[in-house]
C-alpha positions as CSV (number, residue, x, y, z in Angstrom):
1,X,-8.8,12.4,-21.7
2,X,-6.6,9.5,-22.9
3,X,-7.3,10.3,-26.4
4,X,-6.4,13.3,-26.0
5,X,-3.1,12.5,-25.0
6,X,-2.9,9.3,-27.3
7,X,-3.2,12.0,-30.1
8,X,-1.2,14.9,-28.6
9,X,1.8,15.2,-31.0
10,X,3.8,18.0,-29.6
11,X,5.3,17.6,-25.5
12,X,3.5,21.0,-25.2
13,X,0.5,19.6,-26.2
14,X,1.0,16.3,-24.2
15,X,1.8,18.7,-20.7
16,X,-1.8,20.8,-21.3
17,X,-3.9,17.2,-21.2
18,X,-1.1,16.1,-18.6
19,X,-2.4,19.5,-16.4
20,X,-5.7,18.6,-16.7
21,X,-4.9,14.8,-15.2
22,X,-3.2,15.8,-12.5
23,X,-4.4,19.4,-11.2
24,X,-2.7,20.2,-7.4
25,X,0.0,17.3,-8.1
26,X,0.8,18.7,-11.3
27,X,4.6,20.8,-11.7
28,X,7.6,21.3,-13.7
29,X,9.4,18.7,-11.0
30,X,6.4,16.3,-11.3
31,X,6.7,16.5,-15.1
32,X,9.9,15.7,-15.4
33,X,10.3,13.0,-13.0
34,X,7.3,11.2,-15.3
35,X,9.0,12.0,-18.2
36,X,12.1,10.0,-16.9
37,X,9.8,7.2,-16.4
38,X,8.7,6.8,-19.5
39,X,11.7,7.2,-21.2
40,X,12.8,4.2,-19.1
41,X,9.8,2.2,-21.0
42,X,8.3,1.8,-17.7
43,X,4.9,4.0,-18.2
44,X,3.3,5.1,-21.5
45,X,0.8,7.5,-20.0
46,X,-1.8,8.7,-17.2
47,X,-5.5,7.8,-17.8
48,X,-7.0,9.6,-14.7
49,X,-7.6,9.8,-10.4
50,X,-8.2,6.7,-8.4
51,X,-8.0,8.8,-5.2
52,X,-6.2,11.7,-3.2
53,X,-4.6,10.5,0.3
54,X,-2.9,13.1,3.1
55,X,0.3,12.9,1.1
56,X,0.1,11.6,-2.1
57,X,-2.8,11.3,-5.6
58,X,-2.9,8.3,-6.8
59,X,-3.8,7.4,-10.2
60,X,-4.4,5.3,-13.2
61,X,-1.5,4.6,-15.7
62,X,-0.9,2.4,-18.7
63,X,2.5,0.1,-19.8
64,X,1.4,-1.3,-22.8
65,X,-1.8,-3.1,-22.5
66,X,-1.1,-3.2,-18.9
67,X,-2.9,-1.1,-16.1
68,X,-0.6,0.4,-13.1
69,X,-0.8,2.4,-10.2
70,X,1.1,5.6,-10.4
71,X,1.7,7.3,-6.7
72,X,2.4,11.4,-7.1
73,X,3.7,12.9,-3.8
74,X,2.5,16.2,-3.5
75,X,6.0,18.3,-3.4
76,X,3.8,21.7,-2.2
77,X,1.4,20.4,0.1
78,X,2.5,17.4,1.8
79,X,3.4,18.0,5.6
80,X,5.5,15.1,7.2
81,X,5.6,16.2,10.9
82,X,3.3,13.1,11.3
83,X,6.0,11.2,9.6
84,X,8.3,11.7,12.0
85,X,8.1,8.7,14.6
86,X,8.9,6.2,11.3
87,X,12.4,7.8,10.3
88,X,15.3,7.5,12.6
89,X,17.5,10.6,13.5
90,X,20.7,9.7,11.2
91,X,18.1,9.5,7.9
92,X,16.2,12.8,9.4
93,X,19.3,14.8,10.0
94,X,20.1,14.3,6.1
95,X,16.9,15.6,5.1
96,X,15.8,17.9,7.8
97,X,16.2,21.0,6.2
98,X,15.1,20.5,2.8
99,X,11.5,19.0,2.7
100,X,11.1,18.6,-1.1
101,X,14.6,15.8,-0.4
102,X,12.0,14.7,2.4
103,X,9.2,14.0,0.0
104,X,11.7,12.1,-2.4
105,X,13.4,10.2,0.5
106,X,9.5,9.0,1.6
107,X,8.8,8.1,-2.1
108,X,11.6,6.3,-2.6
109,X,11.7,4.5,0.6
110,X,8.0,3.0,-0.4
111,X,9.5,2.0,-3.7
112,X,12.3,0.2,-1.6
113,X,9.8,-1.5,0.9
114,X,7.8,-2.4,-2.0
115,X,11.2,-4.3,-3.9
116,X,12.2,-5.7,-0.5
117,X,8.8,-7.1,-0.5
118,X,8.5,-8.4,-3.7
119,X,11.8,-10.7,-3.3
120,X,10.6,-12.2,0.2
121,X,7.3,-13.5,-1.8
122,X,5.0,-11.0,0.6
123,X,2.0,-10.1,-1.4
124,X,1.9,-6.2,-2.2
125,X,1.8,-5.0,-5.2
126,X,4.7,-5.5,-7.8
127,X,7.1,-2.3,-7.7
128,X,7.6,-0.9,-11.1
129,X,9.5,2.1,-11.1
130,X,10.3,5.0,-9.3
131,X,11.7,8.8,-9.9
132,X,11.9,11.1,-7.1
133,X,8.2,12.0,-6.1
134,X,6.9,9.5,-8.5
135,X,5.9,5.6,-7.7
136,X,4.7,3.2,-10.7
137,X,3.5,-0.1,-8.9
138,X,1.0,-3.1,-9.9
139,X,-2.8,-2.1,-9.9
140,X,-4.6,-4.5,-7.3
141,X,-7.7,-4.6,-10.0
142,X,-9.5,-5.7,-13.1
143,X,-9.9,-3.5,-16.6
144,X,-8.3,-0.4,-15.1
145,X,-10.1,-0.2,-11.9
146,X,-9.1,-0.7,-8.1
147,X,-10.3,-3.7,-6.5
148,X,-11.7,-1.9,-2.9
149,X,-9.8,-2.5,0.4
150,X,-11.0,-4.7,2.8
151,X,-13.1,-2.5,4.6
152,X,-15.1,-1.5,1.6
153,X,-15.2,-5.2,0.3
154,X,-18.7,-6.9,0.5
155,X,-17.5,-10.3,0.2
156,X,-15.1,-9.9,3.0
157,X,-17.5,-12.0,5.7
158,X,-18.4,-14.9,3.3
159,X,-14.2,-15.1,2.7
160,X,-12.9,-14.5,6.3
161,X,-11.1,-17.8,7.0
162,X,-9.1,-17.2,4.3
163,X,-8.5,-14.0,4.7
164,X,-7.1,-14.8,8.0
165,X,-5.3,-17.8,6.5
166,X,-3.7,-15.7,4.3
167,X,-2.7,-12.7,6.9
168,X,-1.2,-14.7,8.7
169,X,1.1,-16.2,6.2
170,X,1.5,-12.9,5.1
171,X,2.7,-11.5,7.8
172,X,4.9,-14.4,8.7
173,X,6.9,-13.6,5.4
174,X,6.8,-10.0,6.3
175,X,8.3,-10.0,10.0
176,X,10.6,-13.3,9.0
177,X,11.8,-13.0,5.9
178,X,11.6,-9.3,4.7
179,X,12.3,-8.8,8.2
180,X,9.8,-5.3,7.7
181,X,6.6,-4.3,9.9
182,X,4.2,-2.3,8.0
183,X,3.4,-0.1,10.7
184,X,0.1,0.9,9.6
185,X,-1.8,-1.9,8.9
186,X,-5.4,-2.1,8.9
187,X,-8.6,-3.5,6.5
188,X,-8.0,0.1,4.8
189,X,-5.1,-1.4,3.7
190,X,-5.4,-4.8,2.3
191,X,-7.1,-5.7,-0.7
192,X,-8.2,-9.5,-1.0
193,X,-8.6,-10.3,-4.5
194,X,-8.5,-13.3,-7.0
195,X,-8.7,-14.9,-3.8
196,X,-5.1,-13.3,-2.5
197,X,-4.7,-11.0,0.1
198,X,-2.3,-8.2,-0.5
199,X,-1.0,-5.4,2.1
200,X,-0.9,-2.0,0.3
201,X,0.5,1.3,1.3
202,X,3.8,0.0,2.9
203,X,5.3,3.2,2.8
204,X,6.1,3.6,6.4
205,X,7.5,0.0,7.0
206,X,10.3,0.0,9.2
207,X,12.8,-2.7,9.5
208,X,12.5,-5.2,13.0
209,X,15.2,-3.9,14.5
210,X,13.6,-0.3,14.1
211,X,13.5,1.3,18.2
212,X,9.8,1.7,18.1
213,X,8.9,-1.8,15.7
214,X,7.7,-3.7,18.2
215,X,5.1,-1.1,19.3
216,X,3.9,-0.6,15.9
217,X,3.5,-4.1,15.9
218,X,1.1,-4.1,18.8
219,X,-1.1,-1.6,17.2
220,X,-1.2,-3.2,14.5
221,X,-2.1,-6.4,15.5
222,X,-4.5,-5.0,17.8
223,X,-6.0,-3.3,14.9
224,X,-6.6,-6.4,12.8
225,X,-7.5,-8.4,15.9
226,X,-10.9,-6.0,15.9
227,X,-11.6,-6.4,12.5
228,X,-11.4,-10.4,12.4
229,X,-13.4,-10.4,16.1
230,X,-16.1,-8.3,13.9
231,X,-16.1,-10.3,11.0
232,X,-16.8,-13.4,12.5
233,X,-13.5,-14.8,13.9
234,X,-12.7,-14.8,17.7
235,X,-9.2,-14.2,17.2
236,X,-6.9,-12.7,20.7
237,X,-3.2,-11.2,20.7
238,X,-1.1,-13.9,22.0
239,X,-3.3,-17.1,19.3
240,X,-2.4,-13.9,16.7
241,X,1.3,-14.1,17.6
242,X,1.3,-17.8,17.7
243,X,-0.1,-18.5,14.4
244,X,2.4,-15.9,12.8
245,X,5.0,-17.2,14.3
246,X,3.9,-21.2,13.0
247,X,3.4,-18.9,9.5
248,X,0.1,-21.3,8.9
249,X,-3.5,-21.7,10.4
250,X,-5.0,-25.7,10.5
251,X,-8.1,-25.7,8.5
252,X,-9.9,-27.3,12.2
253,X,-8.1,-24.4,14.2
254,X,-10.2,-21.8,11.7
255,X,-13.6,-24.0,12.4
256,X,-13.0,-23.6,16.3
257,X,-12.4,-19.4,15.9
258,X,-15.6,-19.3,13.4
259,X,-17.9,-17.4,15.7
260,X,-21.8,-17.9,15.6
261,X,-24.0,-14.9,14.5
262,X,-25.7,-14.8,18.1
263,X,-21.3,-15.0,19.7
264,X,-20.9,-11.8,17.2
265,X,-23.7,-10.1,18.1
266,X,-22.9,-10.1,22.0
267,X,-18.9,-9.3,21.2
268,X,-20.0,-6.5,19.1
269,X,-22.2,-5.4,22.0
């Protein structure tokens, strides 16, 4: 398929391969927002699917000799009713009625979140560029392929105390500095590799002072509270808050929430 494209000479010949990448993300609207892109420098062309989330494909791009991650919105299929509690009322009455300016709104948002990140050191992926319904952002990965989240990592247990060293710091730069709450965070999206850990999918960050911040907060610290507690680290809410808030974990203070395999077993039970 890349060949193909490599050696497509004509743009019509370049949009039939292009079609054949990107099947039910694939338009006129789609097109041309890529074609912006790369006229920008900033993309040189599609390789092929990574995966297909509620909203958006994602897939594999190249910038040179560079990999990236290119995030399509689906303009025809994507329903953001479920969307709703992370966009306050001034930002929805602009985009109420029309729900292809909601789709570019919600792409360009994560593009912003991603920028805001990037300059407040938080590790997520580097944002690239970004054209309506289209995202081009660093690929978390080696040779052109994803590096697995967290939940689907097998060396996840072995690494936990860093992991946890790392979230922590992570999310200190995020709440403190960025001054952003990811909203959704969970081991389905954070990706620890070349021993860093990186939050992905920050597309429904909302900013501290957001009304309903400090309950997405709660969830998701609650959330990654059960996956430490199951991965070996006896971790509560309030030591959680209090090591973010330090923005650093003592290396003694990780030995003491280590857990033993029998401790697991009977938490687990």
């Amino acid at each position: 398929m890349v060949d193909e494209y490599i050696f497509a000479h004509t743009k019509q010949e370049k949009i039939k391969v292009r079609r054949k990448i990107f099947e039910d993300v694939f338009d006129d609207r789609t097109e041309k927002n890529l074609q912006a892109i790369e006229r920008r420098g900033n993309i040189d062309y599609v390789i092929g699917p990574i995966a297909k989330g509620k909203e958006a494909n994602l897939f594999i791009g190249k910038k040179g000799k560079t990999f990236v991650a290119v995030k399509i919105y689906r303009i025809e299929t994507t329903n953001f009713h479920n969307r709703r509690d992370y966009i306050d009322d001034d930002e929805m009455n602009k985009i109420a009625n029309n729900p292809i300016k909601r789709i570019y709104a919600w792409c360009e948002r994560e593009y912003f979140n991603l920028r805001c990140c990037n300059e407040h050191k938080v590790l997520v992926p580097k944002a690239i560029d970004q054209q309506n319904n289209v995202l081009v952002m660093q690929l978390i990965g080696a040779n052109g392929k994803p590096h697995p989240v967290l939940k689907f990592d097998e060396t996840v247990k072995k690494n936990i105390k860093e992991i946890y060293k790392q979230y922590v710091e992570n999310m200190y730069k995020l709440l403190y500095k960025a001054k952003m709450v990811h909203a959704d965070l969970s081991e389905y999206n954070m990706i620890f590799y070349k021993d860093k850990l990186y939050f992905i999918d920050i597309g429904q960050g909302v900013g501290v002072k957001y009304p309903k911040a400090k309950t997405f907060l709660e969830r998701d610290l609650k959330t990654i509270i059960k996956f430490f507690n199951n991965n070996g680290l006896k971790v509560n809410l309030e030591e959680l808050k209090e090591d973010i808030k330090k923005g650093s974990v003592r290396i003694c203070q990780l030995e003491n929430l280590f857990l033993e395999d029998q401790h697991l077993k009977e938490l687990n039970n």
